[in-house]
C-alpha positions in Angstrom: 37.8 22.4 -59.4 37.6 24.4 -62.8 34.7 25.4 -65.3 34.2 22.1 -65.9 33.9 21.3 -62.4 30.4 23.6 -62.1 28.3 20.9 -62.6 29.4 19.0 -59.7 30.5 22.3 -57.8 28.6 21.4 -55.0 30.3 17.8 -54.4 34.0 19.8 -54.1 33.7 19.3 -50.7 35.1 15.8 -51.8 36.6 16.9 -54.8 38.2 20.2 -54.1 41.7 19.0 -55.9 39.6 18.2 -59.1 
């Protein structure tokens, strides 16, 4: 996950690799 990724941030549990 990268800057772009903030919005979201909380989903990278999912998402981690984007």
């Amino acid at each position: 996950r990268e800057s772009r990724c903030k919005e979201w941030e909380p989903a990278n549990e999912k998402n981690a690799d984007t």
